[in-house]
C-alpha positions in Angstrom: 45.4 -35.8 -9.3 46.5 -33.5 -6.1 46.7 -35.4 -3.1 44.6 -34.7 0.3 47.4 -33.0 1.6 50.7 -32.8 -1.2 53.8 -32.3 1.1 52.2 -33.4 4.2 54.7 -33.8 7.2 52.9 -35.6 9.7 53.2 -38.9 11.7 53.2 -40.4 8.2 55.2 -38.3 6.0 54.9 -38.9 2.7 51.5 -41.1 3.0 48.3 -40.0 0.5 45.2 -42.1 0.7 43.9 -40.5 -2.4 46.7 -42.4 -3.8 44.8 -45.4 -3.5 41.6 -44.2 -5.4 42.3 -46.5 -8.6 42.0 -49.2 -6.2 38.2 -48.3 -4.8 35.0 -49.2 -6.5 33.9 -46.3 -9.0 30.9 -45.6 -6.6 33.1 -45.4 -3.5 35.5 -43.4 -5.4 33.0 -41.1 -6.2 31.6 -40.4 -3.0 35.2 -39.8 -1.4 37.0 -37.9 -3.9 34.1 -35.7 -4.0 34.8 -34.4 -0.6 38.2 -32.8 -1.9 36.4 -31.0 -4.3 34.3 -27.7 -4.0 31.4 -28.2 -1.7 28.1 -26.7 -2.3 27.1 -23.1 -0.5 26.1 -23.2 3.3 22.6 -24.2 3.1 21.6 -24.3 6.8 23.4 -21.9 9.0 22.8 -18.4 8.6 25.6 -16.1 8.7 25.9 -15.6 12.6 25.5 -19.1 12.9 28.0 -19.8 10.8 30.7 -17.7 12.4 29.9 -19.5 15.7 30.0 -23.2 14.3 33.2 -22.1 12.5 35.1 -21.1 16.0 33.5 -23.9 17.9 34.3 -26.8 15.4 38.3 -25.4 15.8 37.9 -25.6 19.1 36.9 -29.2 19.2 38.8 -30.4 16.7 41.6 -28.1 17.2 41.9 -26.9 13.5 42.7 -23.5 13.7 46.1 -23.9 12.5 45.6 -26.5 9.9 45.8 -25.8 6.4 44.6 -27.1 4.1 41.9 -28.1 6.8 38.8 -30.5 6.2 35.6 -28.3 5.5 34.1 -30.1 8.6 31.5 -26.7 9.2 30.5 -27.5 5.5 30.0 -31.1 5.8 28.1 -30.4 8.9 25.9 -28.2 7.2 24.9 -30.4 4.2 24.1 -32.8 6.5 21.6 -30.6 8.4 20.1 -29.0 5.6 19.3 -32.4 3.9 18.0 -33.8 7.1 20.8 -36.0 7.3 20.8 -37.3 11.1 22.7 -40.0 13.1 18.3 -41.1 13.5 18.1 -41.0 16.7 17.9 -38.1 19.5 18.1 -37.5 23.2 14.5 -37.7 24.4 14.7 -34.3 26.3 16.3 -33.0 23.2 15.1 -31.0 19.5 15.6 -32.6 16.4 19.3 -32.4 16.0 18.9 -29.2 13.2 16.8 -27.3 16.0 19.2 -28.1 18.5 22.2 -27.2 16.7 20.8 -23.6 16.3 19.8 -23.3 20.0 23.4 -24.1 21.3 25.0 -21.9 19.0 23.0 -19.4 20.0 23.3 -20.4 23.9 27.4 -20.2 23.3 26.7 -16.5 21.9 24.3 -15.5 25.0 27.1 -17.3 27.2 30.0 -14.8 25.4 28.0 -11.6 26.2 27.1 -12.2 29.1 30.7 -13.2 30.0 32.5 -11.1 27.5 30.2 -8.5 25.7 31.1 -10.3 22.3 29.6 -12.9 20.5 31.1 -16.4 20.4 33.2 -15.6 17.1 34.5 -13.1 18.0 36.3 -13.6 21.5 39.8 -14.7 21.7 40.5 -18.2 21.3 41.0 -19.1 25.1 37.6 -17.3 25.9 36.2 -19.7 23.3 37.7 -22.4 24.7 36.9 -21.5 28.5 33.1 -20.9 27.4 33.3 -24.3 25.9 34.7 -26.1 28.8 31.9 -24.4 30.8 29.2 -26.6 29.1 31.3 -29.9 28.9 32.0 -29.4 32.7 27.9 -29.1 33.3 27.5 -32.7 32.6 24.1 -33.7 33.0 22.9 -30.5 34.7 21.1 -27.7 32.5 22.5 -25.6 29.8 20.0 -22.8 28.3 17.4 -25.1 28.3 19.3 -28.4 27.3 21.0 -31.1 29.3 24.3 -29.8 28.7 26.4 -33.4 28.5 23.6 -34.1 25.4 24.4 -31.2 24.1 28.6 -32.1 24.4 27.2 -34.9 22.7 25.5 -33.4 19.3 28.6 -31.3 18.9 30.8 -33.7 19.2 29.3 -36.5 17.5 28.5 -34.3 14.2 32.3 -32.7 14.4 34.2 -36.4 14.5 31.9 -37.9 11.8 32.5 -35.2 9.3 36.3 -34.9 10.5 37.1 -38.4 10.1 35.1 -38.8 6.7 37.4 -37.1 5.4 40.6 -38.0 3.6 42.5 -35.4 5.4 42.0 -36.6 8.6 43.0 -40.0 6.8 46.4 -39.1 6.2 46.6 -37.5 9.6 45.7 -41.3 11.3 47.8 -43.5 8.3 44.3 -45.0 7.8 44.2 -46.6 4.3 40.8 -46.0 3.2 38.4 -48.5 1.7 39.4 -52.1 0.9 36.9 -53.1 -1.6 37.7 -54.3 -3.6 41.5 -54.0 -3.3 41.3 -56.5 -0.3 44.8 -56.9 1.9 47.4 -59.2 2.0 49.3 -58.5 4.9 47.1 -59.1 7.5 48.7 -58.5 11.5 49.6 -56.5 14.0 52.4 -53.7 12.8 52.1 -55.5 9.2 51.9 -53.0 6.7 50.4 -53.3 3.1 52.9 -51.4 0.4 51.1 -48.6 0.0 50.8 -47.8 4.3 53.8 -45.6 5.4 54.9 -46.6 9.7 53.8 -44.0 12.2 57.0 -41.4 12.3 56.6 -41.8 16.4 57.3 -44.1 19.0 54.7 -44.9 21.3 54.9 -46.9 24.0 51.8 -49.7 23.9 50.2 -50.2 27.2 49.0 -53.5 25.9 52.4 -55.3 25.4 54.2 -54.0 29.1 54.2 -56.3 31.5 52.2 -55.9 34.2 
């Protein structure tokens, strides 16, 4: 089976989750490994929308240059077509599907009015300078929406589809389910055979003296 990411250079060169999958439950196994695989057709977002989720998600996530990238726009968009929500919303705020559409199209309004171009279409730093716009709002209005609860549906939907993903796995050296493999070398900096040391040094705040 192809890894999550075959050749993968990262902070944990030569570490593959999906190596691990004869170790997970079948259901489990299922469920993950199906997220490498082709994923259905965008269901939700129409095409402009989808152009506009596309350039935000990269600019959250900063994924532009990744490859092969997690298909976090297509996870995002299952989960909003099947009515698949966190089940709970912002009182002052539409149901999350609703409100997904509305900011998109407030980030496009934003971009013509600021650059004549929709979202997708400026430059990356525009992007990113339009974005920063609503995060630096806080709790203030944003086309209708307080914007920090807006800052908070994006991001929210963009980190759980990221980090259900075994690409973004590999890119953390987290080893992926336990059941019912279990582990045996339980501690701080142990490492279980499989798990590959962060290729960085860090310094720990915790273990400096104050």
């Amino acid at each position: 089976m192809t890894g999550a990411r075959e050749g993968y250079r990262g902070r944990f060169p030569g570490f593959d989750v999906v190596s691990q999958a004869g170790t997970w439950d079948p259901a489990t196994a299922g469920v993950v490994l199906g997220r490498l695989g082709p994923l259905p057709e965008l269901r939700f977002f129409s095409p402009a929308e989808q152009a506009a989720a596309a350039a935000l998600l990269d600019q959250l996530l900063g994924l532009a240059d990744d490859e092969p990238r997690a298909p976090v726009l297509r996870l995002i968009d299952a989960r909003l077509a099947d009515r698949q929500t966190d089940g709970w919303r912002y009182a002052d705020m539409p149901e999350d599907g609703p409100a997904w559409r509305a900011s998109l199209a407030g980030l496009d309004g934003d971009a013509a009015d600021k650059y004549g171009a929709g979202f997708a279409a400026c430059p990356a730093p525009d992007q990113a300078a339009l974005v920063q716009a609503v995060q630096d709002l806080g709790a203030a209005d944003w086309r209708g929406m307080v914007a920090s609860h807006v800052w908070s549906l994006w991001t929210r939907y963009a980190c759980t589809a990221f980090y259900s993903h075994p690409l973004a796995w590999n890119e953390i050296g987290f080893p992926g389910p336990a059941y019912p493999r279990g582990y045996k070398n339980a501690g701080v900096g142990s490492l279980e055979p499989f798990e590959v040391r962060d290729s960085r040094s860090w310094d720990d705040p915790v273990r400096k003296e104050p």
